[in-house]
C-alpha positions as CSV (number, residue, x, y, z in Angstrom):
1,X,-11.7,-20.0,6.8
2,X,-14.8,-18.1,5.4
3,X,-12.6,-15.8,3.5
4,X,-11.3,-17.8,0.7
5,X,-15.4,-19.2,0.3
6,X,-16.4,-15.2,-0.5
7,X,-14.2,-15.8,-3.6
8,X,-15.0,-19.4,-4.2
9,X,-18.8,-19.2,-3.9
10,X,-19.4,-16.9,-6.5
11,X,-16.8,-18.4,-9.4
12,X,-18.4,-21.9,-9.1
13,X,-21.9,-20.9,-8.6
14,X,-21.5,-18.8,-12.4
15,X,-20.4,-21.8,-13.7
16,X,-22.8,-23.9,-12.6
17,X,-25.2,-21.2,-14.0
18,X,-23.5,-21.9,-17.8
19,X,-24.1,-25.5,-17.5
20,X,-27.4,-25.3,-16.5
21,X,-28.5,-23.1,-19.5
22,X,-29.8,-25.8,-21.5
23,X,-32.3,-26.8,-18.3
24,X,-34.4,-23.9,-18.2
25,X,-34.3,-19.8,-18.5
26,X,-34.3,-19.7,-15.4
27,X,-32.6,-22.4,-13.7
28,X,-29.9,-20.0,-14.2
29,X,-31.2,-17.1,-12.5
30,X,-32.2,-19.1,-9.7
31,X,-28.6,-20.6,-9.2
32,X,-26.9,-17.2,-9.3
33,X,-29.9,-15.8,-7.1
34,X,-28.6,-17.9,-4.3
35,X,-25.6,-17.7,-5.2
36,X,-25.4,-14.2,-3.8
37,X,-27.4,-14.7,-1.3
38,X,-25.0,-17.0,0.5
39,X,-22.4,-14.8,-0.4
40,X,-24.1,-11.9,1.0
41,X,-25.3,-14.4,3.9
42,X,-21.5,-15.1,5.1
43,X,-20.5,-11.4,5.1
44,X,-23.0,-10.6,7.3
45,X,-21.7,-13.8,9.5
46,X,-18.3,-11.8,9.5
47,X,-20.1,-8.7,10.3
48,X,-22.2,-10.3,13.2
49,X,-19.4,-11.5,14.4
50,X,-17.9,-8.6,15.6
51,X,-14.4,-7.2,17.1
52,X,-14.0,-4.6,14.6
53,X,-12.8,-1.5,16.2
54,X,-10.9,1.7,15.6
55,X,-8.2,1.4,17.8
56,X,-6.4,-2.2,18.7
57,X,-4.9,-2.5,22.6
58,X,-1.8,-2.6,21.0
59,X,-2.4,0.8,19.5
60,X,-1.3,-1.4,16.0
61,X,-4.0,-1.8,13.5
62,X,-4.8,-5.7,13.0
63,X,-6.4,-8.1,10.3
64,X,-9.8,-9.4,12.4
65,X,-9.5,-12.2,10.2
66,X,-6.9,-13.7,7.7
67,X,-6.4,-16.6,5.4
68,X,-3.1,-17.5,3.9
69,X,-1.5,-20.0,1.5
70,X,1.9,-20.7,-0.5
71,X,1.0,-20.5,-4.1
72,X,3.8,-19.7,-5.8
73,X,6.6,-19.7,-3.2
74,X,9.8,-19.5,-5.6
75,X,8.5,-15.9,-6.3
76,X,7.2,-15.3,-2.7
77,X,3.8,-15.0,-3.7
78,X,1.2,-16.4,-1.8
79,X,-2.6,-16.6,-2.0
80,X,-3.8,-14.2,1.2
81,X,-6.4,-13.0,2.0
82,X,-7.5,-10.9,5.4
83,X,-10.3,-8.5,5.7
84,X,-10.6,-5.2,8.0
85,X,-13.8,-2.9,9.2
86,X,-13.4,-1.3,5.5
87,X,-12.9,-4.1,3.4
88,X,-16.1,-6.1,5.5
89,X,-18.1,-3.3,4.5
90,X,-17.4,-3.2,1.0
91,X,-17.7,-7.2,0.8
92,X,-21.4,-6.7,2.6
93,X,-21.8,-4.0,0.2
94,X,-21.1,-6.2,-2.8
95,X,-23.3,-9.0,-2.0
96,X,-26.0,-6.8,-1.5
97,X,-25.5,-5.0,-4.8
98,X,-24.8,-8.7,-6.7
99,X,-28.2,-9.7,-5.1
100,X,-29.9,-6.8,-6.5
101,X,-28.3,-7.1,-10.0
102,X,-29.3,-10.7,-10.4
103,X,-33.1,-9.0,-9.5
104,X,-32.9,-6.5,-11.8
105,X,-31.9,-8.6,-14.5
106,X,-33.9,-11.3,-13.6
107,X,-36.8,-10.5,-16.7
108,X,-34.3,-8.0,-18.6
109,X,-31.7,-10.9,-20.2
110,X,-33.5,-12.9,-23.0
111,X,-30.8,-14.6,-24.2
112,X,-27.6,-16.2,-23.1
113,X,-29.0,-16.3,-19.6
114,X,-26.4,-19.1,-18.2
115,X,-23.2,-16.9,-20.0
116,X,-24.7,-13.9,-18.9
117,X,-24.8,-14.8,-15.0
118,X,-21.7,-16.8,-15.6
119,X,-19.9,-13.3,-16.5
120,X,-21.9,-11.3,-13.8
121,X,-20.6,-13.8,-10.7
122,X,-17.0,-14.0,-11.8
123,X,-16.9,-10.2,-12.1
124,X,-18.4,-10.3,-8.5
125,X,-16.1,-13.0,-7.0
126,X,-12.9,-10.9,-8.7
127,X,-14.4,-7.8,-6.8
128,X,-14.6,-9.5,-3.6
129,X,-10.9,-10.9,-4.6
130,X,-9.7,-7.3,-4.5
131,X,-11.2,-6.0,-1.5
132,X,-10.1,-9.2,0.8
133,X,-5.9,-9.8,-1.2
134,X,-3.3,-8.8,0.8
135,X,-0.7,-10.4,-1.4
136,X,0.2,-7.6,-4.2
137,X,0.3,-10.4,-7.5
138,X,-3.3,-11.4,-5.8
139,X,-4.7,-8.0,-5.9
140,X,-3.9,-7.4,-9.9
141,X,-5.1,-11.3,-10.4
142,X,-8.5,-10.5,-9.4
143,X,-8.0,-6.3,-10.8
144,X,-7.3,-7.8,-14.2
145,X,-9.1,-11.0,-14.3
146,X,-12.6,-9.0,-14.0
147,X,-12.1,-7.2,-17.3
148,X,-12.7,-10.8,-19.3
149,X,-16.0,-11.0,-17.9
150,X,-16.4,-7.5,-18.2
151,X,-15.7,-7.5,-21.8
152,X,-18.1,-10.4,-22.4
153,X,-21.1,-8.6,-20.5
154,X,-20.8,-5.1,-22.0
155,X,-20.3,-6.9,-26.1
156,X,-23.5,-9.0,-25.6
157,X,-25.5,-6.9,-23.5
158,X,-24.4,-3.4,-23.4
159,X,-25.5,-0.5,-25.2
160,X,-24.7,-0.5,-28.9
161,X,-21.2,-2.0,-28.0
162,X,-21.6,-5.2,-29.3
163,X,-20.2,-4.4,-32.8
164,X,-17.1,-3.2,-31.1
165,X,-17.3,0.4,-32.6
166,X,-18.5,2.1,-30.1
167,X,-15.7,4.4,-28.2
168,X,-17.1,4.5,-25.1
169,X,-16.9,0.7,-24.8
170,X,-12.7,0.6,-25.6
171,X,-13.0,3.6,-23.1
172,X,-13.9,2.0,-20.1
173,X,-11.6,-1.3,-21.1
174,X,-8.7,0.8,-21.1
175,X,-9.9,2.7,-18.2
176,X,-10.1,-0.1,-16.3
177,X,-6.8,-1.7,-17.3
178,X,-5.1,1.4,-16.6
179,X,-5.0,1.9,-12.5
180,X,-3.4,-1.7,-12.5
181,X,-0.5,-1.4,-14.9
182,X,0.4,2.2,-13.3
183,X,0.2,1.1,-9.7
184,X,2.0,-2.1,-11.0
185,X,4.6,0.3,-12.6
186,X,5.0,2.8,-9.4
187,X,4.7,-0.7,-6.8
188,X,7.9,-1.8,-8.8
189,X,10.0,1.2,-9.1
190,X,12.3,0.1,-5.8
191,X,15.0,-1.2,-8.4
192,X,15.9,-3.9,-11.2
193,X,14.7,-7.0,-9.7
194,X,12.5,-5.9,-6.3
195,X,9.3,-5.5,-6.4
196,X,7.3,-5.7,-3.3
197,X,4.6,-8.1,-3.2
198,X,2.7,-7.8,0.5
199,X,0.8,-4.8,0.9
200,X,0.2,-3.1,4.7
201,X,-3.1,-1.1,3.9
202,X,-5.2,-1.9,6.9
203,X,-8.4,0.1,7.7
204,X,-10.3,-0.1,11.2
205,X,-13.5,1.5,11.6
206,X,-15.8,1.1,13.9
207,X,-18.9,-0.6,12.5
């Protein structure tokens, strides 16, 4: 059951941060600080909590923990979530890197702060969405839902991209956007009408 609050923590702590904007600078900063530090706090529960191995009894690779719910069952598409050795360590790893971005930023943002932290949690949550989905329309949800933040953070506050001319900016949209429409394309390719939507891709390692 801590899987789906990975996701959860981060989406409605950002937008608690935009709300809070008109209380303070840095009310907002201290919102998403903690934020990620629960976030980072339950990985490390995961991780503490052991059982993750390179080899199963079974010889058969398992989930060490999984969450699953119908969402939209007409199409087969659920909202699952399960986490491996691999995916564990690249949720710790996010947390710890979303903890040290809210740092870094912490005297670097002088305006927008709540919108600015608002856009840096949901792009982490949609991260953390991609490493723990197991359902394939899941996985692009969370691939493609990160480039609106994304977008948002890099006009206001990136490098000379805020005007929209700059090429390196439309570069690393369409960069972004184009893993998930081709592995969208190649996932669908099984004929008119099937398309997949559970993906096997399970990773022990021995932590």
């Amino acid at each position: 059951m801590l899987l789906p609050w990975l996701i959860i923590i981060p989406f409605v702590g950002g937008l608690i941060c935009w709300l809070t904007e008109r209380l303070g600078a840095k009310v907002p900063r201290w919102i998403a600080l903690i934020t990620m530090g629960l976030t980072l706090a339950l990985s490390l529960q995961l991780w503490l909590q052991g059982g993750y191995s390179l080899t199963q009894a079974a010889g058969i690779p398992q989930w060490q923990s999984s969450f699953s719910v119908p969402w939209i069952p007409r199409f087969g598409i659920s909202f699952h979530l399960a986490i491996d050795g691999l995916s564990l360590l690249m949720v710790v790893l996010t947390g710890l890197l979303g903890l040290m971005a809210v740092l870094c930023s912490w005297n670097e943002i002088s305006k927008y702060q709540g919108f600015f932290h608002l856009n840096l949690m949901w792009i982490l949550g949609g991260v953390i969405g991609v490493f723990l989905s197991i359902d394939l329309f899941l996985f692009f949800f969370f691939w493609e839902m990160m480039l609106v933040p994304m977008y948002f953070l890099i006009a206001l506050w990136g490098h000379k991209a805020s005007d929209g001319k700059n090429p390196y900016f439309r570069r690393d949209q369409i960069l972004h956007l184009h893993p998930g429409l081709r592995s969208g394309d190649a996932d669908c390719d099984s004929g008119p009408g099937v398309c997949p939507l559970q993906c096997d891709w399970r990773l022990d390692i021995q932590l």
